[in-house]
BANU-614357 format. One record per residue (C-alpha): residue number from 1; residue in one letter; x, y, z. Coordinates in pm, 1 decimal. Layout:
BEGIN
[pt NUM,'a',[X,Y,Z]]
...
***
This chain:
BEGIN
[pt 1,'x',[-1686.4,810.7,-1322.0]]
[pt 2,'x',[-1589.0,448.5,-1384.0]]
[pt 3,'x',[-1256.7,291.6,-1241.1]]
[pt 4,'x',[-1107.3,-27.6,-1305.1]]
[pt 5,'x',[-842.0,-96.6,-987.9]]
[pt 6,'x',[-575.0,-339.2,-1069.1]]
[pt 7,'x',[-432.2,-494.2,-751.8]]
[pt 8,'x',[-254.6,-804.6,-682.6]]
[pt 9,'x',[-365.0,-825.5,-339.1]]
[pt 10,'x',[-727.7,-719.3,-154.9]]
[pt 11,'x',[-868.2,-857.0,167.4]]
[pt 12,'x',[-885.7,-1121.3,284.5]]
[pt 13,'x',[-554.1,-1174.1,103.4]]
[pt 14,'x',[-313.1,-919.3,286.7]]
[pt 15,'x',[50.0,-979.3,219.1]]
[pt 16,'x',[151.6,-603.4,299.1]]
[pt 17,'x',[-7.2,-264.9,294.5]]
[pt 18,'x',[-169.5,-261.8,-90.2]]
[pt 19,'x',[-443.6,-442.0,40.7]]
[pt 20,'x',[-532.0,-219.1,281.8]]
[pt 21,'x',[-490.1,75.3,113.7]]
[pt 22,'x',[-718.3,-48.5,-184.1]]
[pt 23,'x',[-997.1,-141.2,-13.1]]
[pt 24,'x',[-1009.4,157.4,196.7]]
[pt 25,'x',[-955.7,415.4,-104.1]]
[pt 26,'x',[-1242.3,228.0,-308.9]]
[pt 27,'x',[-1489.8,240.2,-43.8]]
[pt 28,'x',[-1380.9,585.3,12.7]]
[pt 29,'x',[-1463.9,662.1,-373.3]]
[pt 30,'x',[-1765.3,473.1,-386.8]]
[pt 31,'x',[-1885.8,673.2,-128.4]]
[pt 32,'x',[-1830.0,1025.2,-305.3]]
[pt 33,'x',[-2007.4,878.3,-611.0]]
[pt 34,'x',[-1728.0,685.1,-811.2]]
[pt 35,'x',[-1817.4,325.1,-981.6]]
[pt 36,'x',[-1511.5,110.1,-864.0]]
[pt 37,'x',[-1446.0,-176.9,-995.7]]
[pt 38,'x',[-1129.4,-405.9,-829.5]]
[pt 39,'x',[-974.1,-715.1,-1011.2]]
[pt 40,'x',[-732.2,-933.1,-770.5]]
[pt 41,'x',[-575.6,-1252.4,-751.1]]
[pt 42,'x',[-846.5,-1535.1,-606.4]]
[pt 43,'x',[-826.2,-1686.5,-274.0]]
[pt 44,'x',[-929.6,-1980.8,-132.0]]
[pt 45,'x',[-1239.7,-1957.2,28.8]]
[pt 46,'x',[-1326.3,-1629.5,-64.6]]
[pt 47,'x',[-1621.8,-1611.9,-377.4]]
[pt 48,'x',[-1488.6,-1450.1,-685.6]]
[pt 49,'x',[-1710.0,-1164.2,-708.2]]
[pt 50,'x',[-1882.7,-1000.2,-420.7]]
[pt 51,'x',[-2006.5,-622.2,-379.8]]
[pt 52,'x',[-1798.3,-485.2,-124.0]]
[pt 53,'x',[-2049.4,-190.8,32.8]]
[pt 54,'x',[-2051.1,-57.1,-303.8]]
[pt 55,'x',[-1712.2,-188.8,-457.7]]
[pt 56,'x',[-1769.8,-446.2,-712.6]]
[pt 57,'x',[-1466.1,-688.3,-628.7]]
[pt 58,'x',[-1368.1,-997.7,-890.2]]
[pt 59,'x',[-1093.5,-1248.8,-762.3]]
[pt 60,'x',[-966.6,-1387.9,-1084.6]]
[pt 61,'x',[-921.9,-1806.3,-1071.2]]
[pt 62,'x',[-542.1,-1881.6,-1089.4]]
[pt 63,'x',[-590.5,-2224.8,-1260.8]]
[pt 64,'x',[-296.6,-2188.1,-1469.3]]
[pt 65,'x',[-23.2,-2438.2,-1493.7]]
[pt 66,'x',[179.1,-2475.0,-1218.4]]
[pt 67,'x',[459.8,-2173.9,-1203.2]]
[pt 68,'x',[843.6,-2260.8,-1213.9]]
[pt 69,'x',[906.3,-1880.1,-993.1]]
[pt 70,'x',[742.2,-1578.6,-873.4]]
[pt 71,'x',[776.5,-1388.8,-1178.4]]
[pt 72,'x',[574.9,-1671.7,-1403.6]]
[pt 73,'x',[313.0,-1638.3,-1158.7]]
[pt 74,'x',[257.1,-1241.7,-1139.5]]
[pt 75,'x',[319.3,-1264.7,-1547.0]]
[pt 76,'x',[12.1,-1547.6,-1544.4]]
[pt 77,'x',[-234.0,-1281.5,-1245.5]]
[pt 78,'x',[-164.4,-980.5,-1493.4]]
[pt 79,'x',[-352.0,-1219.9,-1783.2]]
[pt 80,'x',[-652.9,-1357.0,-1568.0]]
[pt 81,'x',[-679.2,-981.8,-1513.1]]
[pt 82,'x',[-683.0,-896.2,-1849.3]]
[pt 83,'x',[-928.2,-1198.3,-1951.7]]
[pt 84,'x',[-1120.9,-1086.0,-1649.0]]
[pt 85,'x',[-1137.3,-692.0,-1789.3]]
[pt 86,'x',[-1209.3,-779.4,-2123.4]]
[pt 87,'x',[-1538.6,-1013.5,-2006.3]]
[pt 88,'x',[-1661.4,-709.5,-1839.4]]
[pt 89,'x',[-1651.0,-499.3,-2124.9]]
[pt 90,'x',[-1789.4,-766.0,-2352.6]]
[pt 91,'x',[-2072.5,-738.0,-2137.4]]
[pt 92,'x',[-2122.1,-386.5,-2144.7]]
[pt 93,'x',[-1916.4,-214.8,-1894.9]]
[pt 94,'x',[-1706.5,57.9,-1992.0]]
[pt 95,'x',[-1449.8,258.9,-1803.3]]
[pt 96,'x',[-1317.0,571.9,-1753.5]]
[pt 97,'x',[-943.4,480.7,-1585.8]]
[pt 98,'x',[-747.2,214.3,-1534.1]]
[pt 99,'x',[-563.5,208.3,-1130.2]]
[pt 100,'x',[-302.1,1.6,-1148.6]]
[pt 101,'x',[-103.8,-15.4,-761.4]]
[pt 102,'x',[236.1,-141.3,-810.3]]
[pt 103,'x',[464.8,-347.4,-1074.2]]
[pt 104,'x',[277.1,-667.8,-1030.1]]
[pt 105,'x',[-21.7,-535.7,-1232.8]]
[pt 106,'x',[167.6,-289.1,-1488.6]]
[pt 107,'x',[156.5,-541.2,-1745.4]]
[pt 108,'x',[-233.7,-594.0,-1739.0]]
[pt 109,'x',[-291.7,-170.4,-1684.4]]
[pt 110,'x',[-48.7,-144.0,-2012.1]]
[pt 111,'x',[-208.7,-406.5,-2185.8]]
[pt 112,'x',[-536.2,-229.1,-2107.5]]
[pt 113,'x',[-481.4,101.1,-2148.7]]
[pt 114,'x',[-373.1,46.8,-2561.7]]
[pt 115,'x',[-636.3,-201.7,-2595.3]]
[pt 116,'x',[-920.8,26.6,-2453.7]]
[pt 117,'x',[-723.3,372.2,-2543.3]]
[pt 118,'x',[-787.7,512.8,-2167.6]]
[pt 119,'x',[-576.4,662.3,-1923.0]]
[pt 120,'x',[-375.3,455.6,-1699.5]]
[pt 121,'x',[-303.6,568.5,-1343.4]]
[pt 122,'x',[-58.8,415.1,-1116.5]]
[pt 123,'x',[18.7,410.8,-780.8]]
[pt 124,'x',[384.3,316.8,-693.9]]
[pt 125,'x',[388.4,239.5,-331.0]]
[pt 126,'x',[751.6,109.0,-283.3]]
[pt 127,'x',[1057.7,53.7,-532.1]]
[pt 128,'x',[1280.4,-239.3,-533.7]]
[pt 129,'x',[1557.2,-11.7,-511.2]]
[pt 130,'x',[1449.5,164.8,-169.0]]
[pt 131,'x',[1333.1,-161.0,-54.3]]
[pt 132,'x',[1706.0,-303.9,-96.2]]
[pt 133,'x',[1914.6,7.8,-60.8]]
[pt 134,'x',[2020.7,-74.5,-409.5]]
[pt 135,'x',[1977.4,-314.0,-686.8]]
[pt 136,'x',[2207.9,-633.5,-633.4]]
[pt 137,'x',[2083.8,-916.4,-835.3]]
[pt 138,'x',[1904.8,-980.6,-1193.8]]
[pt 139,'x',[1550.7,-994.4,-1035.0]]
[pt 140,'x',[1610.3,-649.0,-835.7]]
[pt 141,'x',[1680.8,-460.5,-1175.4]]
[pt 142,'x',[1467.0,-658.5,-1377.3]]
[pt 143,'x',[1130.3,-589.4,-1092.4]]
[pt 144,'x',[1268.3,-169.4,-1097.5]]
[pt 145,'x',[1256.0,-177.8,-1490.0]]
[pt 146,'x',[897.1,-297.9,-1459.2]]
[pt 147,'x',[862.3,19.5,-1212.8]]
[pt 148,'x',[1008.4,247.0,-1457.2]]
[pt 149,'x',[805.3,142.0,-1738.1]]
[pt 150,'x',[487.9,119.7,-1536.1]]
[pt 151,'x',[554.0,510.8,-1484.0]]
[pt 152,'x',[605.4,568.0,-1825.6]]
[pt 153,'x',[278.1,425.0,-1919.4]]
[pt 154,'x',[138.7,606.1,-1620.8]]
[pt 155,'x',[-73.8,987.5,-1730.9]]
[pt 156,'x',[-36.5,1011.2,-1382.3]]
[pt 157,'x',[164.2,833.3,-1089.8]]
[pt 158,'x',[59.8,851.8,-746.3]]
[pt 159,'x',[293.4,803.3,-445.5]]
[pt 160,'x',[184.0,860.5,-89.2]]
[pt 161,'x',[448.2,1089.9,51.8]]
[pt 162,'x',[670.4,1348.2,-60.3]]
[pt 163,'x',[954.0,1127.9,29.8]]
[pt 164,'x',[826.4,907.1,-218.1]]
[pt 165,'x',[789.4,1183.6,-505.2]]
[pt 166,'x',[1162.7,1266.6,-463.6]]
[pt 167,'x',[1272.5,902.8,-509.5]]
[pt 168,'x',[1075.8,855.9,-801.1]]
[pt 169,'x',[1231.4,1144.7,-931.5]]
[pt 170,'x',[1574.8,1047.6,-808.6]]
[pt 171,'x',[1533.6,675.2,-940.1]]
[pt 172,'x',[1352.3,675.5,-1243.4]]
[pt 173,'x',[1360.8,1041.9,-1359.4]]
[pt 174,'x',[994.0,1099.0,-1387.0]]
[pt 175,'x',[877.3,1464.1,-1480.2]]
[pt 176,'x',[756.5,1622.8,-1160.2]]
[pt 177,'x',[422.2,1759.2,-1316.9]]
[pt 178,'x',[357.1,1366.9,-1357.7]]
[pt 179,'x',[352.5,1304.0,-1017.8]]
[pt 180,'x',[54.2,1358.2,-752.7]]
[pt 181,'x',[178.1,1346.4,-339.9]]
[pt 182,'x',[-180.3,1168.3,-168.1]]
[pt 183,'x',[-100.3,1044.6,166.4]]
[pt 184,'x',[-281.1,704.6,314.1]]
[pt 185,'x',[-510.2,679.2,584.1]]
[pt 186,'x',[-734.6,479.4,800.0]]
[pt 187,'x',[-1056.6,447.7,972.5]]
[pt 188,'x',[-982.4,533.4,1296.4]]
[pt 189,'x',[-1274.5,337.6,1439.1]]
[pt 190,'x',[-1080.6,-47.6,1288.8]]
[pt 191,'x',[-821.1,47.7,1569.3]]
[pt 192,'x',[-1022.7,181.9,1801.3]]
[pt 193,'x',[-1267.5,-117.5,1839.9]]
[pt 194,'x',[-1209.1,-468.3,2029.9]]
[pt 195,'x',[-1456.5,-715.1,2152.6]]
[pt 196,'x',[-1173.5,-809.9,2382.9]]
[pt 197,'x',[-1116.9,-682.0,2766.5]]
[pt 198,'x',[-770.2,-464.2,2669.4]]
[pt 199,'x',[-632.6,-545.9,3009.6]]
[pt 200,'x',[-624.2,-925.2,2968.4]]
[pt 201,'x',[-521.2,-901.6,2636.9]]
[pt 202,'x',[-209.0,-722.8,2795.2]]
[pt 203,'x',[-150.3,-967.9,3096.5]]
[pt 204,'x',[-102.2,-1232.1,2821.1]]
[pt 205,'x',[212.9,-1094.2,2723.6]]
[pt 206,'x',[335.8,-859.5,3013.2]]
[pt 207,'x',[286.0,-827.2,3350.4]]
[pt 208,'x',[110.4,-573.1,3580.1]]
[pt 209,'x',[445.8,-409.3,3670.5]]
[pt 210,'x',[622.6,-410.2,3312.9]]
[pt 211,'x',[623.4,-117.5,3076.1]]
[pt 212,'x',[482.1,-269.1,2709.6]]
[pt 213,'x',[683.2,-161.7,2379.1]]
[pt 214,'x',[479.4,-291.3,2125.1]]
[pt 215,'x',[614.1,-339.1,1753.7]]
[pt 216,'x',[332.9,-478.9,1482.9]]
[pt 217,'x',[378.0,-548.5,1112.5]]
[pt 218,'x',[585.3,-740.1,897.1]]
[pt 219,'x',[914.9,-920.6,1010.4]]
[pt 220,'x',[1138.7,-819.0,724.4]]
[pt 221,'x',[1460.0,-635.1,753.7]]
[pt 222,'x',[1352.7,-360.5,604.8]]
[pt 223,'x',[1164.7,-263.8,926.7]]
[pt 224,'x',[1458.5,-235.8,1175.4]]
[pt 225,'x',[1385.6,-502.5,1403.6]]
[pt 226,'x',[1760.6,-588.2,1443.8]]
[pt 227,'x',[1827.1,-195.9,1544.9]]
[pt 228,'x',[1492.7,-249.9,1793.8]]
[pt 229,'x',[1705.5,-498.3,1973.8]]
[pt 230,'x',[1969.6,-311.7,1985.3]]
[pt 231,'x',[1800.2,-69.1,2112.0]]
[pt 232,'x',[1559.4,-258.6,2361.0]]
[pt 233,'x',[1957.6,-408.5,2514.6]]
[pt 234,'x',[2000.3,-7.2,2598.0]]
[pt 235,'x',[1665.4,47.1,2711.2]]
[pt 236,'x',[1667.9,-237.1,2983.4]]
[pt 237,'x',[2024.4,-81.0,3138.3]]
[pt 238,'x',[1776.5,210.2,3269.2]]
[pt 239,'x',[1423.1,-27.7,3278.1]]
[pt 240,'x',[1499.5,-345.7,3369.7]]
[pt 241,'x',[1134.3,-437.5,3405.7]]
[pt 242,'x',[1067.4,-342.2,3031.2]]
[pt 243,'x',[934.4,-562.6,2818.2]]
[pt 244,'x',[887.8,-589.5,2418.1]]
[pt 245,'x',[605.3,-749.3,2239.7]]
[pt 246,'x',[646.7,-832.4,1926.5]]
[pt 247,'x',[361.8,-905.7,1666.1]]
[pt 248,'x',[350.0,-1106.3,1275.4]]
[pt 249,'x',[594.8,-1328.3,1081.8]]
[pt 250,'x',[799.0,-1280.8,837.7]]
[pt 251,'x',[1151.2,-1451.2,688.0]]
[pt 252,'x',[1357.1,-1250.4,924.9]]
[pt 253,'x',[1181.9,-1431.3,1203.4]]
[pt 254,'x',[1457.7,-1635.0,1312.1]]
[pt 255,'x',[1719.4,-1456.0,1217.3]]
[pt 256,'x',[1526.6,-1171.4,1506.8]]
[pt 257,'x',[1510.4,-1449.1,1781.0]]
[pt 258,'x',[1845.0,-1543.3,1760.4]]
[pt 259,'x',[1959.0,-1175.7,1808.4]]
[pt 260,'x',[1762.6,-1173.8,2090.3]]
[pt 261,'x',[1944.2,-1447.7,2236.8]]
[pt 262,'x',[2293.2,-1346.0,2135.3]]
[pt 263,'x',[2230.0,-1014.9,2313.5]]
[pt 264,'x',[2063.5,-1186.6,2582.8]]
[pt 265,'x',[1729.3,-1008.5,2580.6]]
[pt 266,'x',[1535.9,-1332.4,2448.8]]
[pt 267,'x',[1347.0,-1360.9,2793.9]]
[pt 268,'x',[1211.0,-993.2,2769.7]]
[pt 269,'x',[1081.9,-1026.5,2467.4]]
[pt 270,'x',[722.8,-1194.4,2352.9]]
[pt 271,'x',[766.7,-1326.0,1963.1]]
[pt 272,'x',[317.0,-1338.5,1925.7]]
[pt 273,'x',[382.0,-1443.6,1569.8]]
[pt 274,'x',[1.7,-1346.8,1358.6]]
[pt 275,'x',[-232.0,-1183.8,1578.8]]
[pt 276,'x',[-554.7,-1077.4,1481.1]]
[pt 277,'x',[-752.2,-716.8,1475.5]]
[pt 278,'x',[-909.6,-703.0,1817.3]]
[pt 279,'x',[-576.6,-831.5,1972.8]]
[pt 280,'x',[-380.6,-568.6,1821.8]]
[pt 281,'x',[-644.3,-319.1,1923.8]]
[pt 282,'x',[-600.7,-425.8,2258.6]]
[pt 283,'x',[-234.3,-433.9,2262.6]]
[pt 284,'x',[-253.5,-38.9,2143.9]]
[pt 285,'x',[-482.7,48.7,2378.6]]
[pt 286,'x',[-213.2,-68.3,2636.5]]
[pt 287,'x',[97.2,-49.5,2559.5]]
[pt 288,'x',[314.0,224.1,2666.2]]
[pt 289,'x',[548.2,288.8,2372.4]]
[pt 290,'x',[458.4,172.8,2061.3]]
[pt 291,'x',[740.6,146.7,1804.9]]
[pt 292,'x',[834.2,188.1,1457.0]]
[pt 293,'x',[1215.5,131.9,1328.5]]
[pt 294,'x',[1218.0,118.7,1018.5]]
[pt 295,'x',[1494.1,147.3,772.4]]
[pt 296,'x',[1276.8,245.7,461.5]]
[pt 297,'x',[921.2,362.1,505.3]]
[pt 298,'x',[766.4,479.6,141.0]]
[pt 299,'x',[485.7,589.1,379.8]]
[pt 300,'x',[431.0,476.0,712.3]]
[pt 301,'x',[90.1,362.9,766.7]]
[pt 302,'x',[171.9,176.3,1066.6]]
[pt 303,'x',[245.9,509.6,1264.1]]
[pt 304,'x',[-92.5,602.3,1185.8]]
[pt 305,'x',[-260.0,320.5,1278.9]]
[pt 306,'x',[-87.8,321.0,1625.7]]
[pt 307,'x',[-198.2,694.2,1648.5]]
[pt 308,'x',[-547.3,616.7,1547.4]]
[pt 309,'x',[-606.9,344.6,1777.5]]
[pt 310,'x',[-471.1,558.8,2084.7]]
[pt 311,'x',[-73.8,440.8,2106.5]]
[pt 312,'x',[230.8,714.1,2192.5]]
[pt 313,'x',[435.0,630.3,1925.7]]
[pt 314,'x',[816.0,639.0,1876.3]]
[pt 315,'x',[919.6,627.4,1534.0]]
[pt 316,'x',[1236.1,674.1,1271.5]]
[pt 317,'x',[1281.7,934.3,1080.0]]
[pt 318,'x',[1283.5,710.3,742.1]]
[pt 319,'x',[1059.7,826.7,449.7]]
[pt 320,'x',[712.3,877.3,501.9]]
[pt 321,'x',[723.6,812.2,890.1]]
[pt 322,'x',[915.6,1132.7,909.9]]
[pt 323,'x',[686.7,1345.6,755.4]]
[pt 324,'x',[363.3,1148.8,954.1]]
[pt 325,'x',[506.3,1243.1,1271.6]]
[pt 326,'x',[590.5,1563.3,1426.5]]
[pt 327,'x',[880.5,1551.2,1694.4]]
[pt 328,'x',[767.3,1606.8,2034.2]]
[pt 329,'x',[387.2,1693.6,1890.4]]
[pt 330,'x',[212.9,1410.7,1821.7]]
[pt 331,'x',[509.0,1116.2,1864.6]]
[pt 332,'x',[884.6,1125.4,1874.8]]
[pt 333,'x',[1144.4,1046.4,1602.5]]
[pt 334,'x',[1483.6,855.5,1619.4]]
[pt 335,'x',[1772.1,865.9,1380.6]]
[pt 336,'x',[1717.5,619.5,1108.1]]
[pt 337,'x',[1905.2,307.5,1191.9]]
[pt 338,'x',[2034.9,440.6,1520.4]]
[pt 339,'x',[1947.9,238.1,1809.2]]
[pt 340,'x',[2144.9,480.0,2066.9]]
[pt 341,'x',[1839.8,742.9,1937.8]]
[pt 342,'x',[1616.2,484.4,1895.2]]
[pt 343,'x',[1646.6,410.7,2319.0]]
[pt 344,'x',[1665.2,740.0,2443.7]]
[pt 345,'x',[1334.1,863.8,2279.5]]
[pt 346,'x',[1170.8,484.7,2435.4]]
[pt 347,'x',[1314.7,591.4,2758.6]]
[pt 348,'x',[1207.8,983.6,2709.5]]
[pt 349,'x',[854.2,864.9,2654.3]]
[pt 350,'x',[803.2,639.0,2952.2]]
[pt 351,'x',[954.6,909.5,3191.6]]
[pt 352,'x',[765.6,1157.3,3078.2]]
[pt 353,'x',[390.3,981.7,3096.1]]
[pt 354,'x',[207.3,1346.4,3106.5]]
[pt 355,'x',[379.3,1516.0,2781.9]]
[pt 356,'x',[331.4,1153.6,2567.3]]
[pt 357,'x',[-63.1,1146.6,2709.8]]
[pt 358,'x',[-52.9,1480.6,2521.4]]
[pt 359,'x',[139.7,1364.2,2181.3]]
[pt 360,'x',[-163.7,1068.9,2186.6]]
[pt 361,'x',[-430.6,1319.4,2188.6]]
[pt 362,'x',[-243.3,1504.0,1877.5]]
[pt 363,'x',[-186.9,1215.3,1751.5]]
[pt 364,'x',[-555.0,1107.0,1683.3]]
[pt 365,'x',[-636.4,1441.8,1591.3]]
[pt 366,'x',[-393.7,1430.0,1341.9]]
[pt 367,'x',[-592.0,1135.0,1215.1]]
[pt 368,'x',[-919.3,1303.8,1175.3]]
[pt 369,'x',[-772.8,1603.4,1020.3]]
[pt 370,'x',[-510.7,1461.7,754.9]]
[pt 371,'x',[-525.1,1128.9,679.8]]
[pt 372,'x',[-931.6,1117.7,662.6]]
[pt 373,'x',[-994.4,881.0,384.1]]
[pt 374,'x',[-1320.3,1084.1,236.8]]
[pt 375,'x',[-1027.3,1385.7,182.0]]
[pt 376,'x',[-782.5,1138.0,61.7]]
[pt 377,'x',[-1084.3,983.7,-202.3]]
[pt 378,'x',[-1198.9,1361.3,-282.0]]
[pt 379,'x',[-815.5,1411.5,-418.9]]
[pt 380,'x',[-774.0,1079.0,-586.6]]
[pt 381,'x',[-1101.1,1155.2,-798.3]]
[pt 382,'x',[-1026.1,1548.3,-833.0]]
[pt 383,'x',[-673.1,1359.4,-994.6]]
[pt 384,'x',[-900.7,1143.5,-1215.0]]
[pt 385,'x',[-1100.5,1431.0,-1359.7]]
[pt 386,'x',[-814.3,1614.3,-1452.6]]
[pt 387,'x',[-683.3,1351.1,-1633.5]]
[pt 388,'x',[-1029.4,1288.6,-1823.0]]
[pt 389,'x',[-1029.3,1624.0,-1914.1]]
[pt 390,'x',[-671.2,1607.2,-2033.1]]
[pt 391,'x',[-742.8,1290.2,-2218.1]]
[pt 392,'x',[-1032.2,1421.4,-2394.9]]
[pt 393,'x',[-859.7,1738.9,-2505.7]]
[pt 394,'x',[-528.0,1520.6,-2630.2]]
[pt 395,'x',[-462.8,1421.1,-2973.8]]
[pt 396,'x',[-427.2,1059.6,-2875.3]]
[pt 397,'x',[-782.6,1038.7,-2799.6]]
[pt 398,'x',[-887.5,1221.0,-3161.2]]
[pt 399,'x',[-632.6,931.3,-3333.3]]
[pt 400,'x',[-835.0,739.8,-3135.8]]
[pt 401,'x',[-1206.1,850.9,-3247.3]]
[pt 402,'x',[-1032.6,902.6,-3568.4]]
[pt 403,'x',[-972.4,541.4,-3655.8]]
[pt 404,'x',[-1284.7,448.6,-3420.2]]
[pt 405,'x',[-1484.2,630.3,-3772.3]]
[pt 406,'x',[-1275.9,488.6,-4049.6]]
[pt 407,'x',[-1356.5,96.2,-3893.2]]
[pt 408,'x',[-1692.9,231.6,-3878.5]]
[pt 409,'x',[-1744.2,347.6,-4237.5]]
[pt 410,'x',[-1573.4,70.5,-4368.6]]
[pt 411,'x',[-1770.9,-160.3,-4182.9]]
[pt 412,'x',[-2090.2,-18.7,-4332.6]]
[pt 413,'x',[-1898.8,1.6,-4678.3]]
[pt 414,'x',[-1876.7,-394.2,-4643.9]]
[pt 415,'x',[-2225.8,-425.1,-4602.0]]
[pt 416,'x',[-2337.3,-208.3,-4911.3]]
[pt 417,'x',[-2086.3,-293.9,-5184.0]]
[pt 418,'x',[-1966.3,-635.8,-5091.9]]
[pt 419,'x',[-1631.1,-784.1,-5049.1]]
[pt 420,'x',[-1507.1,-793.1,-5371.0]]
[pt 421,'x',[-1559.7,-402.0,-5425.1]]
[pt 422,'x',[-1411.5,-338.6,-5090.2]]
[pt 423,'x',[-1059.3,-513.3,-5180.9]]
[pt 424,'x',[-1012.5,-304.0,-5464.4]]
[pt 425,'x',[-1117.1,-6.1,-5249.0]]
[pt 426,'x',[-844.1,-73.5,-4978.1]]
[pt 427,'x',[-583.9,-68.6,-5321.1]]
[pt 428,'x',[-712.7,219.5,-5378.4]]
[pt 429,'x',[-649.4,378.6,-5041.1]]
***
């Protein structure tokens, strides 16, 4: 089996969790005997094409004109992919399915999948509408209709949680028999390993008496850093010597420290900005609470990283975090958006240091068992062949081979009667 992925982002470009997900899910499929082939946007200093153990990657050149907005830019990616596509076929590569993750390739998967008359796949990973908690401008709608008709395209669309499934349903109607549920996952081992002593790594950021909350990913309101402040204020009334690290950028980064200084938290709380792998690593391996507020989680792949790399996590119950974790079994969950909840589980889990030793070791064995990516790949690809089978049994394929043998025996009709004789025969039919 062949597969064309279709991503706007793949390491080292990582603006969220697409990137991630991709590269781990390819190398996952390459492994269980799957061709991959990934098309992304180019980045500086990285070569456009390398073989990525196994995964054939191309980083398409954006040498285009300069771009008035965002949405002249994805619209000018989707047709480097396309040029891209078509010069691998041209030189003899042919695929089985096209993978497109997310709106900002749906118009080079569409494009592709009529031009090449093979299934498209998608995987929707967010909407603009749970991203927002509604739609309130021109670009909102305009980015969802992209989603919907992405979907509609789609023979299949994959989404990683069951949360997910239902607001695809709920938001764009989409038959349920459409849909596949195939959850993320990670390689334990990338948060497991640090070249870094763990211990200085934390006396960087806390001291030897402090208890460590530790909050990693995006700083976007979406993850429910103002409620973690909020919460943080309440958690101080009963552990003054608490402190909360903070970790990666974002545009809500400003908007956060300010907060912190209206509250009057700002000086127990360290803003890291980027910090790379081993750091974070290190910070896991430490920290005493790790937490994850979020407001809208399609997924949740944070939670698993902290539970892979060893972290007791406290989470809300938003989306795909709620189904990850298991209250009281392998983390704890808050009310969504509830930083009264949000504190008390913080303060349940540093009080009770024997019973969240136990929710880490569930935790990572959660990781092995459910969110291994050789089952995840296993599923994607048992996904794939049903559609293959589906496609070749469909009457769009036998159009397909249909007109495929007309061009054919015209074609060879040109060659033996001429051009003249085969105008009048085109009259005639």
């Amino acid at each position: 089996m062949r597969v064309l992925m279709l991503s706007w982002e793949f390491p080292p470009k990582i603006i969220g969790g697409i990137a991630r997900h991709v590269h781990d899910l390819s190398l996952a499929m390459v492994k269980q005997g799957a061709e991959v082939y990934v098309i992304t946007c180019g980045v500086q200093g990285a070569p456009s094409y390398e073989e990525v153990k196994g995964v054939k990657v191309y980083r398409t050149v954006m040498n285009n004109p300069a771009c008035p907005d965002f949405l002249t830019w994805v619209l000018q990616l989707n047709l480097n992919m396309i040029e891209q596509a078509n010069q691998l076929v041209t030189a003899g590569v042919e695929f089985d399915v096209i993978h497109a993750h997310d709106w900002l390739a749906a118009f080079a998967g569409k494009n592709l999948k009529h031009s090449w008359r093979i299934p498209l796949v998608s995987t929707i990973h967010a909407t603009e509408y749970g991203r927002n908690n509604g739609l309130h401008n021109e670009l909102q709608r305009y980015i969802s209709n992209v989603e919907w008709w992405l979907g509609y395209e789609s023979w299949r669309v994959i989404c990683c949680s069951k949360y997910m499934k239902e607001e695809l349903q709920r938001i764009f109607q989409i038959p349920a028999d459409k849909l596949r549920v195939i959850p993320n996952g990670v390689y334990p081992e990338e948060f497991r390993s640090t070249n870094l002593d763990p211990l200085k790594v934390r006396q960087r950021y806390c001291a030897s008496d402090e208890k460590m909350l530790f909050y990693v990913g995006r700083i976007v309101r979406e993850k429910g850093l103002g409620v973690l402040l909020d919460a943080f204020s309440r958690v101080l009334a009963i552990e003054p010597k608490a402190k909360l690290v903070i970790a990666g950028k974002g545009p809500y980064f400003e908007e956060l420290r300010h907060r912190a200084y209206q509250l009057g938290i700002y000086n127990r709380i360290f803003f890291t900005g980027y910090i790379d792998d081993f750091t974070r690593n290190a910070l896991y391996k430490t920290a005493d609470v790790a937490v994850f507020p979020s407001l809208y989680e399609p997924f949740g792949i944070v939670a698993l990283e902290g539970m892979a790399a060893g972290a007791p996590v406290v989470a809300s119950d938003a989306g795909g975090l709620g189904e990850i974790i298991n209250h009281g079994v392998n983390g704890l969950k808050a009310y969504t958006d509830n930083a009264s909840s949000l504190a008390d589980n913080i303060i349940w889990a540093l009080h009770n240091p024997e019973h969240t030793r136990q929710m880490k070791l569930k935790g990572m064995e959660d990781i092995e068992k459910l969110y291994n990516w050789n089952r995840i790949a296993a599923h994607t690809i048992t996904t794939f062949e049903e559609i293959l089978k589906e496609h070749r049994d469909s009457t769009w394929r036998a159009v397909v081979h249909e007109e495929a043998a007309r061009n054919v025996t015209m074609s060879k009709m040109v060659k033996t009667i001429g051009a003249e004789e085969m105008t009048r025969y085109r009259d005639l039919h």
